[in-house]
py3Dmol code that shows the C-alpha trace and the ligand (Angstrom):
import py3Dmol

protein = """\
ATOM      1  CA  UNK A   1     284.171 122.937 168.784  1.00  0.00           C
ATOM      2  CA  UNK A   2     284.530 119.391 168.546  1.00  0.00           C
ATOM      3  CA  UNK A   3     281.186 117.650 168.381  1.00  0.00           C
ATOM      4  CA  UNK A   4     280.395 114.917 170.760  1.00  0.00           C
ATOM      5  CA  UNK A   5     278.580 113.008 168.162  1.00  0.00           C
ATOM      6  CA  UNK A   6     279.531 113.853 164.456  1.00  0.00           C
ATOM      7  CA  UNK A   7     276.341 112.764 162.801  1.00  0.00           C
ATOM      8  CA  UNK A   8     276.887 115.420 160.063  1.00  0.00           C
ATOM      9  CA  UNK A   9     280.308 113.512 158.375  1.00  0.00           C
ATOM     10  CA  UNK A  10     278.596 110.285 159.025  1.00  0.00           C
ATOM     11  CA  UNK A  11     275.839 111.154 156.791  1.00  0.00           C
ATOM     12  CA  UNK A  12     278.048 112.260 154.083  1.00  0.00           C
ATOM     13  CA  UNK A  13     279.319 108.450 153.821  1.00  0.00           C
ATOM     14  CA  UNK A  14     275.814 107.174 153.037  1.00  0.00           C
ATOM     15  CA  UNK A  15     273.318 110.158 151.892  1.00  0.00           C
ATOM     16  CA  UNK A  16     272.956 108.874 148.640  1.00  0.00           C
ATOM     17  CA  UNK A  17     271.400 106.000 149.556  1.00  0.00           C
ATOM     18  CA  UNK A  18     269.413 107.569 152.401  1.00  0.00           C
ATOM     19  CA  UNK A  19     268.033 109.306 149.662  1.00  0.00           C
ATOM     20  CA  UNK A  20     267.391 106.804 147.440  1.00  0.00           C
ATOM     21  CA  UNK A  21     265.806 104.388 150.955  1.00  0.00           C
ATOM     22  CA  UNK A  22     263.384 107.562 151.807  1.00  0.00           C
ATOM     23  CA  UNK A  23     262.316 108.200 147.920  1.00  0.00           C
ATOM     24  CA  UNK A  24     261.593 104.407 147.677  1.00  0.00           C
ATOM     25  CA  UNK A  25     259.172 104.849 150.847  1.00  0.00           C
ATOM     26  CA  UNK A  26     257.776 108.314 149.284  1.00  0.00           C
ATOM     27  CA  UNK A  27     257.113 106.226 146.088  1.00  0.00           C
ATOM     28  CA  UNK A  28     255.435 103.141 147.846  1.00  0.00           C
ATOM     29  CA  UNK A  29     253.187 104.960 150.674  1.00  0.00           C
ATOM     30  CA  UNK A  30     253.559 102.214 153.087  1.00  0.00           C
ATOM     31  CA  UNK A  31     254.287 104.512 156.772  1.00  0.00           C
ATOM     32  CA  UNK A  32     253.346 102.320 158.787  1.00  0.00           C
ATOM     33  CA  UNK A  33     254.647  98.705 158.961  1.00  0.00           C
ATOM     34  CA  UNK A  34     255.849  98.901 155.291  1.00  0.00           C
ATOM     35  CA  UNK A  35     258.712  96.416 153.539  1.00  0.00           C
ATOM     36  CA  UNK A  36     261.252  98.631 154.809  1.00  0.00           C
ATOM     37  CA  UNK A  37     260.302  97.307 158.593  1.00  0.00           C
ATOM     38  CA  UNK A  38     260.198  93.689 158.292  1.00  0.00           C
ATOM     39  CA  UNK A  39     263.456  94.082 156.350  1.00  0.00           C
ATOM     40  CA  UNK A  40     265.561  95.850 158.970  1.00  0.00           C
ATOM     41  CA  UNK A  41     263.891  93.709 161.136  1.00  0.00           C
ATOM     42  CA  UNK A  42     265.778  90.776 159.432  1.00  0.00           C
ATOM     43  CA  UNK A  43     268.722  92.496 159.209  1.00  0.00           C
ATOM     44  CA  UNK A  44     269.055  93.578 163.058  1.00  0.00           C
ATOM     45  CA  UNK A  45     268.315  89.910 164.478  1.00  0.00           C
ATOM     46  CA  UNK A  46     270.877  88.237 161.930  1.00  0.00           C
ATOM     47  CA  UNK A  47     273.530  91.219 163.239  1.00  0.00           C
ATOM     48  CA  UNK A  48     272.701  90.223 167.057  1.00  0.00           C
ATOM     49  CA  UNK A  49     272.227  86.825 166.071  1.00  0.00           C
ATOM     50  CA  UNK A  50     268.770  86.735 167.846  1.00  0.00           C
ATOM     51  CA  UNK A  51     265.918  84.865 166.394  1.00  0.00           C
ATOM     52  CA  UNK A  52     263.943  87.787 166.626  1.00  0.00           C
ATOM     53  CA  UNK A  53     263.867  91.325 166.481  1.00  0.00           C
ATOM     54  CA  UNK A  54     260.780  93.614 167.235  1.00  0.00           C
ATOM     55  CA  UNK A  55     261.392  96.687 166.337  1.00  0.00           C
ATOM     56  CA  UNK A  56     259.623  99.585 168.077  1.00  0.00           C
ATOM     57  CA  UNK A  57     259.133 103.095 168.253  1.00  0.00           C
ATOM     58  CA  UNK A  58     262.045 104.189 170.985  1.00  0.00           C
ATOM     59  CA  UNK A  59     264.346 102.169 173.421  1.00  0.00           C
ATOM     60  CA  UNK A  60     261.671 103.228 176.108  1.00  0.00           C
ATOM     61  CA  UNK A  61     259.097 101.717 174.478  1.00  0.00           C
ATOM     62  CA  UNK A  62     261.344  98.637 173.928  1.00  0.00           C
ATOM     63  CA  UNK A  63     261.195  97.848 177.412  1.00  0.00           C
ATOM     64  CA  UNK A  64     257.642  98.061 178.015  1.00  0.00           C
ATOM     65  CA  UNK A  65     257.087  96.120 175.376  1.00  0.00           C
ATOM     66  CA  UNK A  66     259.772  93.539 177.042  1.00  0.00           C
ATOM     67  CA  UNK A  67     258.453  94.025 180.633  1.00  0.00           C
ATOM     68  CA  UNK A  68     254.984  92.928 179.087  1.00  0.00           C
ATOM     69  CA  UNK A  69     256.582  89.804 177.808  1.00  0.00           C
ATOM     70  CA  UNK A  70     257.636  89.046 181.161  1.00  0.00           C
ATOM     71  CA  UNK A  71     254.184  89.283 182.563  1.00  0.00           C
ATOM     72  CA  UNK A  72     255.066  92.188 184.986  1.00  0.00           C
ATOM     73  CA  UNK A  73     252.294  92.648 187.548  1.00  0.00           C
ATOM     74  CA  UNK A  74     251.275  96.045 189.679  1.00  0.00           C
ATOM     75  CA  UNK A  75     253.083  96.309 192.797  1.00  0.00           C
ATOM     76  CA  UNK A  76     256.453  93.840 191.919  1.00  0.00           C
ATOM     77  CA  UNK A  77     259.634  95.123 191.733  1.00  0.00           C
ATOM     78  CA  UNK A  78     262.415  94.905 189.388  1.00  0.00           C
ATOM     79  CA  UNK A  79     266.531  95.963 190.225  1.00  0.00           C
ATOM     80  CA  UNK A  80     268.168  98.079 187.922  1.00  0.00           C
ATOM     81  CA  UNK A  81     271.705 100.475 188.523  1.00  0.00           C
ATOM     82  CA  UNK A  82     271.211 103.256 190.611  1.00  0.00           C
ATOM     83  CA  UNK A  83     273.263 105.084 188.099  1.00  0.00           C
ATOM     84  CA  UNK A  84     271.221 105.022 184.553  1.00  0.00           C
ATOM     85  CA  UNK A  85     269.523 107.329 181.980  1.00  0.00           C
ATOM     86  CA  UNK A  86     265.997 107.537 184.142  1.00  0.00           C
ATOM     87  CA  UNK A  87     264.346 104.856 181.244  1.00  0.00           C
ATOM     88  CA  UNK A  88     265.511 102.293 182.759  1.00  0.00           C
ATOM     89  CA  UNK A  89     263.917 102.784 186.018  1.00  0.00           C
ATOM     90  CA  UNK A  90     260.977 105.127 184.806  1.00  0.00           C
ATOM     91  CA  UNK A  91     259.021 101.487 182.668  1.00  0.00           C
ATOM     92  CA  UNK A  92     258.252 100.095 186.034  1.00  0.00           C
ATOM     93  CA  UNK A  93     256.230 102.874 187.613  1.00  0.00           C
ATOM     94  CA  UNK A  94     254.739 102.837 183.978  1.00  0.00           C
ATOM     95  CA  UNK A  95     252.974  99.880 184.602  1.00  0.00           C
ATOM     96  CA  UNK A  96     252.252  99.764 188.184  1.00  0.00           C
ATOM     97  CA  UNK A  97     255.743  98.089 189.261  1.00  0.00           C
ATOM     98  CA  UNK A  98     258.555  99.013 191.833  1.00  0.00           C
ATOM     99  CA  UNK A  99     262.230  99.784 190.246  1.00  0.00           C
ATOM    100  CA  UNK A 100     264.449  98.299 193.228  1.00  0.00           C
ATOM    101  CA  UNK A 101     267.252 100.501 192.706  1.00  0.00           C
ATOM    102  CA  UNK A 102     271.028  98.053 193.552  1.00  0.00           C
ATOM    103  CA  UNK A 103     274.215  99.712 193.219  1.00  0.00           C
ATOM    104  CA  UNK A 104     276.813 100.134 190.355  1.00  0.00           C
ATOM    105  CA  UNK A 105     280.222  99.652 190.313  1.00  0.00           C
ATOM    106  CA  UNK A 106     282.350 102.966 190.884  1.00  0.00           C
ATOM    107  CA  UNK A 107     284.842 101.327 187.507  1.00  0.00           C
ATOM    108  CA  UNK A 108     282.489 100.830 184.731  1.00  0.00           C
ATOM    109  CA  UNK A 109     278.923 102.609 186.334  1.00  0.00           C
ATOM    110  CA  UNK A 110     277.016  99.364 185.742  1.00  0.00           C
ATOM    111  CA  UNK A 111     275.730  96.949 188.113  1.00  0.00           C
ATOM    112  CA  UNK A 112     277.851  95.365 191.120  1.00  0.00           C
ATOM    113  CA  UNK A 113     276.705  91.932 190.991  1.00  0.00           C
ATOM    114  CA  UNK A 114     278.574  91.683 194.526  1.00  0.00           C
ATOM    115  CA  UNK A 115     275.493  94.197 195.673  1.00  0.00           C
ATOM    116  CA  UNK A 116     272.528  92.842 193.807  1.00  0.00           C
ATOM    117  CA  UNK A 117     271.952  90.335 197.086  1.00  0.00           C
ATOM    118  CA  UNK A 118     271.066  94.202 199.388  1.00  0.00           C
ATOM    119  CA  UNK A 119     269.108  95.040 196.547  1.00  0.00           C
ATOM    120  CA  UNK A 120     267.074  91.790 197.126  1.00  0.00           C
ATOM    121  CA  UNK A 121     267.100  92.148 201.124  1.00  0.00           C
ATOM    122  CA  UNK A 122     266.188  95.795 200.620  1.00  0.00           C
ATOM    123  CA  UNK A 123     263.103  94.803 198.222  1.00  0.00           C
ATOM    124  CA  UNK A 124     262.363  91.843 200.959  1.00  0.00           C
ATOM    125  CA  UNK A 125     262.253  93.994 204.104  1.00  0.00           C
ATOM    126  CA  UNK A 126     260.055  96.710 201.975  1.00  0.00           C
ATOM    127  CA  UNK A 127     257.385  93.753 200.834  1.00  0.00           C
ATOM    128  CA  UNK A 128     257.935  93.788 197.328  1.00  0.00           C
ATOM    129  CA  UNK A 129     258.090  90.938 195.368  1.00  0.00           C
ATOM    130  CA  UNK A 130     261.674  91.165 193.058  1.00  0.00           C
ATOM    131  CA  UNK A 131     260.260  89.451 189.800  1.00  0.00           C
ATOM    132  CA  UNK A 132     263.154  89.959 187.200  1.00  0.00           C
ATOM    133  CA  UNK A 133     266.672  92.368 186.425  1.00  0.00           C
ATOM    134  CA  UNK A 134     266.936  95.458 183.959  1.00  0.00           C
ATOM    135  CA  UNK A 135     271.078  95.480 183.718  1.00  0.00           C
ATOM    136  CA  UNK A 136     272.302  97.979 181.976  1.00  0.00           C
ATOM    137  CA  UNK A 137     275.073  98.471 179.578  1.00  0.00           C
ATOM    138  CA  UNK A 138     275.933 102.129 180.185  1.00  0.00           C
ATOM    139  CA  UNK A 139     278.499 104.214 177.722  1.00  0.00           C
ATOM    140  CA  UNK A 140     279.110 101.413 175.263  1.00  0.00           C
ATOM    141  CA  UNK A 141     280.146  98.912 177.935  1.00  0.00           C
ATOM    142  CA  UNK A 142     278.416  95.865 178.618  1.00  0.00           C
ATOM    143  CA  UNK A 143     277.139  95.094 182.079  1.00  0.00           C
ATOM    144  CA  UNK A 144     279.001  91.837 183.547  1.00  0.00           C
ATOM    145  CA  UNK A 145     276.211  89.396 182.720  1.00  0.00           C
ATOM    146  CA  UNK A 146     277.502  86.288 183.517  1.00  0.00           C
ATOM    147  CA  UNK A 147     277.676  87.172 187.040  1.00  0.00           C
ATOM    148  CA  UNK A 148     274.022  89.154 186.934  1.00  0.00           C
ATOM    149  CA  UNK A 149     272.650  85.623 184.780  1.00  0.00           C
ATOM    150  CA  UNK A 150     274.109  83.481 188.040  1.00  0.00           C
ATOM    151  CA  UNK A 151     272.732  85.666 190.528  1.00  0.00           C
ATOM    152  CA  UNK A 152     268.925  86.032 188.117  1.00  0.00           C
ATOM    153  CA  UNK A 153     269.016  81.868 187.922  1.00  0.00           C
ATOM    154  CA  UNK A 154     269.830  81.326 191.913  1.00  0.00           C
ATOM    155  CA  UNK A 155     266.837  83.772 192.630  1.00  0.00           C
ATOM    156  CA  UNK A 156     264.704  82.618 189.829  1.00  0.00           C
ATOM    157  CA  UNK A 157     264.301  86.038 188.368  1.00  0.00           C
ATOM    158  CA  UNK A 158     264.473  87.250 184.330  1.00  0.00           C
ATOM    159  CA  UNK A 159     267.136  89.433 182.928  1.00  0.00           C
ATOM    160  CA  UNK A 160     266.481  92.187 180.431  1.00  0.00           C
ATOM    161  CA  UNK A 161     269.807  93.457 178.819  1.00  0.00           C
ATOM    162  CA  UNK A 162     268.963  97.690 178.581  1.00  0.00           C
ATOM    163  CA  UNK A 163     271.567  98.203 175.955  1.00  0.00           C
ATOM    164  CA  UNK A 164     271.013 101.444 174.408  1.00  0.00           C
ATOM    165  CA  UNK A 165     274.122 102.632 175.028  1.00  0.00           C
ATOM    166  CA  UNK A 166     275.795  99.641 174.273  1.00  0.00           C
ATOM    167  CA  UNK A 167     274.129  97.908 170.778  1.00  0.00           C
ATOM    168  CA  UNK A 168     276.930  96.761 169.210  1.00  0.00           C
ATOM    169  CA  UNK A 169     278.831  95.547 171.727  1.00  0.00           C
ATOM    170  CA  UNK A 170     279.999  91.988 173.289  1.00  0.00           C
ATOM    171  CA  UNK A 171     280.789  90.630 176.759  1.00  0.00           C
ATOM    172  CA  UNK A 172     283.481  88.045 176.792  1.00  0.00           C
ATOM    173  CA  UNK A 173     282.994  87.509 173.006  1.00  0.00           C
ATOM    174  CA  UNK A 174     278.957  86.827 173.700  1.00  0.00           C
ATOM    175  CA  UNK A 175     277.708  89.507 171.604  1.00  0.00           C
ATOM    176  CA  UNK A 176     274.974  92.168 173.069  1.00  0.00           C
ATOM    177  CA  UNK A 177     271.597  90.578 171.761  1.00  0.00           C
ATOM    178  CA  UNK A 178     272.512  87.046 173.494  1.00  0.00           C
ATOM    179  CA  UNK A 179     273.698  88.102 177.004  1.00  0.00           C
ATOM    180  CA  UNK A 180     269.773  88.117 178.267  1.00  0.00           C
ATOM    181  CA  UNK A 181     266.652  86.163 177.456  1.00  0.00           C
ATOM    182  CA  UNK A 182     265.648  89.449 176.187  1.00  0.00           C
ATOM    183  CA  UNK A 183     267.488  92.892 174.694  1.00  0.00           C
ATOM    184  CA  UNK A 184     265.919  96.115 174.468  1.00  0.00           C
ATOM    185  CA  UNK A 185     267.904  98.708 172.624  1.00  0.00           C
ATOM    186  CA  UNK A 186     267.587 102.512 171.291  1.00  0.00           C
ATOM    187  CA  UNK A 187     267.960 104.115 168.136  1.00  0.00           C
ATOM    188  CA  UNK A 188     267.605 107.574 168.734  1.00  0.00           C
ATOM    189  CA  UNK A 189     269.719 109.259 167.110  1.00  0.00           C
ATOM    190  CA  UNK A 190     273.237 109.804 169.330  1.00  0.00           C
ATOM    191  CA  UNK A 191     273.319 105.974 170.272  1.00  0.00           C
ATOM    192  CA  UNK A 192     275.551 103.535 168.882  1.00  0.00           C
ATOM    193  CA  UNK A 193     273.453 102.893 166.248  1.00  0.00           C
ATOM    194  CA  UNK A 194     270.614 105.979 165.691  1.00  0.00           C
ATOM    195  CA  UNK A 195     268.049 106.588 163.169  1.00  0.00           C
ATOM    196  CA  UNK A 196     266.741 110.191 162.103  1.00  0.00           C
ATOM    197  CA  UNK A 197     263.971 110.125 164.495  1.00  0.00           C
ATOM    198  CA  UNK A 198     263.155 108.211 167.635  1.00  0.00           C
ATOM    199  CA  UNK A 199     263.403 104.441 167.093  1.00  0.00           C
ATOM    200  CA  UNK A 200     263.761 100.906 169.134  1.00  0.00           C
ATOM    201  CA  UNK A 201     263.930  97.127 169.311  1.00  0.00           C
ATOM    202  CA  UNK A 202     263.578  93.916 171.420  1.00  0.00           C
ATOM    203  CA  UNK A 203     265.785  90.885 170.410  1.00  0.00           C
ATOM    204  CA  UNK A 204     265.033  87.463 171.766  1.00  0.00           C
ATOM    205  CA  UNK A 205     264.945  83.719 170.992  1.00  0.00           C
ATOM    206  CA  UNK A 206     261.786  82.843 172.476  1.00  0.00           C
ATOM    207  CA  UNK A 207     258.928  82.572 170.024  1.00  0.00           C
ATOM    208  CA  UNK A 208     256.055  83.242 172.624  1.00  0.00           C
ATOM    209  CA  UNK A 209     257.246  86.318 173.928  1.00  0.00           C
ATOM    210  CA  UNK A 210     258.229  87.904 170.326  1.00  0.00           C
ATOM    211  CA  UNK A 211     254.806  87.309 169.326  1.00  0.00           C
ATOM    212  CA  UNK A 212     253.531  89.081 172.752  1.00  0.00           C
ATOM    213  CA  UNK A 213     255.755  92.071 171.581  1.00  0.00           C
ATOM    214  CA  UNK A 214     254.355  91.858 168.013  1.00  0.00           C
ATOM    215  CA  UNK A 215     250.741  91.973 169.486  1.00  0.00           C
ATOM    216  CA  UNK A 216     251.823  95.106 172.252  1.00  0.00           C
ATOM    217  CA  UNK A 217     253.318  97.168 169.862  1.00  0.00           C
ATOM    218  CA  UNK A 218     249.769  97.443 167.581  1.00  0.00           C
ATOM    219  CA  UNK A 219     247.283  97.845 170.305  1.00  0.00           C
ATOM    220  CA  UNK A 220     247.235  94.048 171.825  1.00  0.00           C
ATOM    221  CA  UNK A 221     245.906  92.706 168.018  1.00  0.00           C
ATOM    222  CA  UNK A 222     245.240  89.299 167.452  1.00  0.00           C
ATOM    223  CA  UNK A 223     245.358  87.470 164.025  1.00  0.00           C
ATOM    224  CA  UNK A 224     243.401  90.385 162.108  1.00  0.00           C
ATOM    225  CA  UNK A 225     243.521  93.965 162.811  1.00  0.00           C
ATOM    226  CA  UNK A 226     240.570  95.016 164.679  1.00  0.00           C
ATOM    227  CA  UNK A 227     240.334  91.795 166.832  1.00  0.00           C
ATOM    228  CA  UNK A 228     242.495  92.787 169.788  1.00  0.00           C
ATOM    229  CA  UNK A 229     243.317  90.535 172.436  1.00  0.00           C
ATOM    230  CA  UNK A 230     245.247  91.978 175.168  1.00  0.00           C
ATOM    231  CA  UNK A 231     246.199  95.733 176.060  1.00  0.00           C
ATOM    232  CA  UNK A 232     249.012  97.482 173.778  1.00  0.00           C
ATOM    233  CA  UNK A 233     250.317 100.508 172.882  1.00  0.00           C
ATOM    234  CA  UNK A 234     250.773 102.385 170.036  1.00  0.00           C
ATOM    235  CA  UNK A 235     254.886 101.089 169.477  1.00  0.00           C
ATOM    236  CA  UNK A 236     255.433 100.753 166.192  1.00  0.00           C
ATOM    237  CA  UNK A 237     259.078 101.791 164.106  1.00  0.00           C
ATOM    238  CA  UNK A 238     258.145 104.228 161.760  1.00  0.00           C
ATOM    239  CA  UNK A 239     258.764 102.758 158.207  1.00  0.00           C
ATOM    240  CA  UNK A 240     261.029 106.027 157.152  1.00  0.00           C
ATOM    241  CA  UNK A 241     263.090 105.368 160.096  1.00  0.00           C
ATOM    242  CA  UNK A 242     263.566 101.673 158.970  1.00  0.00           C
ATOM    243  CA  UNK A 243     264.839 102.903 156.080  1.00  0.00           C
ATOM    244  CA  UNK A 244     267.231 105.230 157.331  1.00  0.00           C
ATOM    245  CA  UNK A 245     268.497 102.165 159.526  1.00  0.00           C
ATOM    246  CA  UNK A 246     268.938 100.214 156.669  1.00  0.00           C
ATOM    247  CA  UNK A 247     271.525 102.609 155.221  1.00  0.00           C
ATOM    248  CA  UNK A 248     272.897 102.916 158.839  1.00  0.00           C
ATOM    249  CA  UNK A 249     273.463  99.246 159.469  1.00  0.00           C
ATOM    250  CA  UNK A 250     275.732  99.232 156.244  1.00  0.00           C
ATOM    251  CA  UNK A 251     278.154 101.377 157.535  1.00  0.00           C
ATOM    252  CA  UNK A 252     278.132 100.227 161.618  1.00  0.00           C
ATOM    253  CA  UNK A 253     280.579  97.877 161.916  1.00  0.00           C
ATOM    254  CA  UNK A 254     282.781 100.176 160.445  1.00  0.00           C
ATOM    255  CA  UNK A 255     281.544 103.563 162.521  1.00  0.00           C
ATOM    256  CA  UNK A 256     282.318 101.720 165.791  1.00  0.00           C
ATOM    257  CA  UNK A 257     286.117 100.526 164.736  1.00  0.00           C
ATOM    258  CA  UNK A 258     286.507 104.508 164.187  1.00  0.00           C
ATOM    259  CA  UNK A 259     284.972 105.467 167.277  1.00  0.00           C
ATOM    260  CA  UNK A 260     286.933 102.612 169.482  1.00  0.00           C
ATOM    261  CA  UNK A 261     289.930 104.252 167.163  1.00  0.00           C
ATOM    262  CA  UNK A 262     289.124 107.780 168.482  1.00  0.00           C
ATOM    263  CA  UNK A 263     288.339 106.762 172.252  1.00  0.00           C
ATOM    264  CA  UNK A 264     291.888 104.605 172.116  1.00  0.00           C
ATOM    265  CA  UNK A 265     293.857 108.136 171.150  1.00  0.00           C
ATOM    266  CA  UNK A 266     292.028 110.009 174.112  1.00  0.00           C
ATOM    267  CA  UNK A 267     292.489 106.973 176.689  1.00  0.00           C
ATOM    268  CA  UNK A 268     296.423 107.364 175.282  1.00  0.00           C
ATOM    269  CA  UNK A 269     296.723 111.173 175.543  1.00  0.00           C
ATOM    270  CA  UNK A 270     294.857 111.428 179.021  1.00  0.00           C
ATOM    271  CA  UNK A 271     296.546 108.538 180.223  1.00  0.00           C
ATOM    272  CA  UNK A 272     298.823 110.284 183.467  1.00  0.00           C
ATOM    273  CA  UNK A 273     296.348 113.036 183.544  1.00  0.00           C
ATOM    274  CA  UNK A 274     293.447 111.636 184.360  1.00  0.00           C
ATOM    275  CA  UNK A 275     291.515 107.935 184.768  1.00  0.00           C
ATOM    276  CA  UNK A 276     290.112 107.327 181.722  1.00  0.00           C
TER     277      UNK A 276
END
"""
ligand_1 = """\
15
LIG
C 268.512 106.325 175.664
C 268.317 105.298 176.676
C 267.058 104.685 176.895
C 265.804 105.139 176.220
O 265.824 105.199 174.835
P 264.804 106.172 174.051
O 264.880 105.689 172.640
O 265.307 107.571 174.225
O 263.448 105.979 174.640
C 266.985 103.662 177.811
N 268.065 103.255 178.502
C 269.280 103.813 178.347
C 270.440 103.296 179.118
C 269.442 104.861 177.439
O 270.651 105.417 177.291
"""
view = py3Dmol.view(width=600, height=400)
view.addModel(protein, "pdb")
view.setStyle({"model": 0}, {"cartoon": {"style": "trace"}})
view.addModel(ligand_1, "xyz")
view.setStyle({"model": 1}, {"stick": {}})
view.zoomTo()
view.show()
């Protein structure tokens, strides 16, 4: 059987230096928040060329942590795909909000733009209040953002790029971390780039809402650690799992030229048989 995701031979490239990352923690002691976290934390907004990069403890978790940055109230609603892993849509009813479900495109399963305007009208006729878009980048491919940014800026809403599924990647040359104001992403352990655990981040230029993300992820805290000044969550990346990414992010680049390598021979063998 071929495996869908060969983590096994991937490891062999870089267990030496997993090894080495996880003994360093053992030695040290620091779990939670340790060097190991602000580190990858550099690392991962330099690679998306972001400003900032919060990381988290799963790409669910990323976008609560973004949809709190956004200020989203109870009872408004927020488009996403109809066609998505359920995350996507799931964070609204988290906090009290409406997923206004638009459709995708039957070519690339991500989001029509041409449809997003019935998505509006839908969310309209129904009352709610459309605040904001959660595109999606589903199976490595980017949504088409500059027509979802058009559409967000001539209805005044926010864009959040979902791209756990497509970390990584680039639109047009605009690489994934710089399509939206703000770019949640996964690294459990079969996405594009995966940890040994569950994992997650939120990339984004803007200073005020990194530092909302900072406070959400430990419990709303405010300059010291038991003064906390809005409600949070317990979000944090564990700091084992930032050193795992750390010998990850080495070798990415490189992983995803063999993967586009692997899905170019299928898309060629398959070619009159089916639509690849
Ligand atoms: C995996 C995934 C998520 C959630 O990530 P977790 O780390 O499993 O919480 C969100 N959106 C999409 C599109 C995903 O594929």
């Amino acid at each position: 059987m071929i495996p869908f995701i060969d983590l096994a031979s991937q490891q062999a490239r870089i267990r030496e230096r997993i090894d080495h990352n996880l003994a360093t923690v053992l030695d040290h002691g620091a779990y939670i928040m340790g060097p190991e976290v602000l580190a990858i934390e550099a690392r991962l907004a330099e690679h998306a060329g972001s400003k900032h990069c919060i990381s988290c403890s799963s790409g669910t978790d990323a976008l609560i942590l973004a949809l709190l940055a956004q200020g989203l109230r109870p009872g408004q609603g927020v488009i996403v795909p109809s066609f998505t892993f359920a995350a996507s849509a799931e964070v609204m009813p988290v906090l009290g909000a409406v997923p206004v479900f638009a459709e995708v495109d039957p070519q690339t399963f991500n989001l029509d733009p041409a449809r997003l305007g019935d998505a509006l009208a839908t969310a309209g006729a129904a009352g709610v209040e459309v605040v904001g878009i959660i595109g999606v980048g589903l199976f490595g491919q980017p949504a088409d953002y500059t027509a979802i940014g058009a559409f967000a800026a001539e209805n005044g809403l926010w864009v959040i790029d979902d791209a756990a599924q497509s970390f990584g990647s680039s639109w047009n040359d605009v690489p994934v971390g710089q399509l939206a104001e703000l770019t949640c992403t996964s690294f459990f352990p079969a996405k594009p780039l995966g940890c040994y655990g569950d994992g997650g981040a939120v990339f984004t230029d803007d200073d005020e809402k990194a530092e909302i993300m900072r406070s959400c992820r430990i419990h709303g805290m405010g300059r010291t650690r038991y003064e906390n000044i809005r409600i949070g969550m317990t979000a944090r990346l564990d700091t084992m799992q930032a050193a795992v990414l750390d010998a990850k992010l080495d070798i990415f680049a490189d992983e995803l030229t063999r993967r586009q390598q692997v899905a170019d021979r299928y898309a060629a063998m398959l070619d009159h048989l089916v639509e690849t």
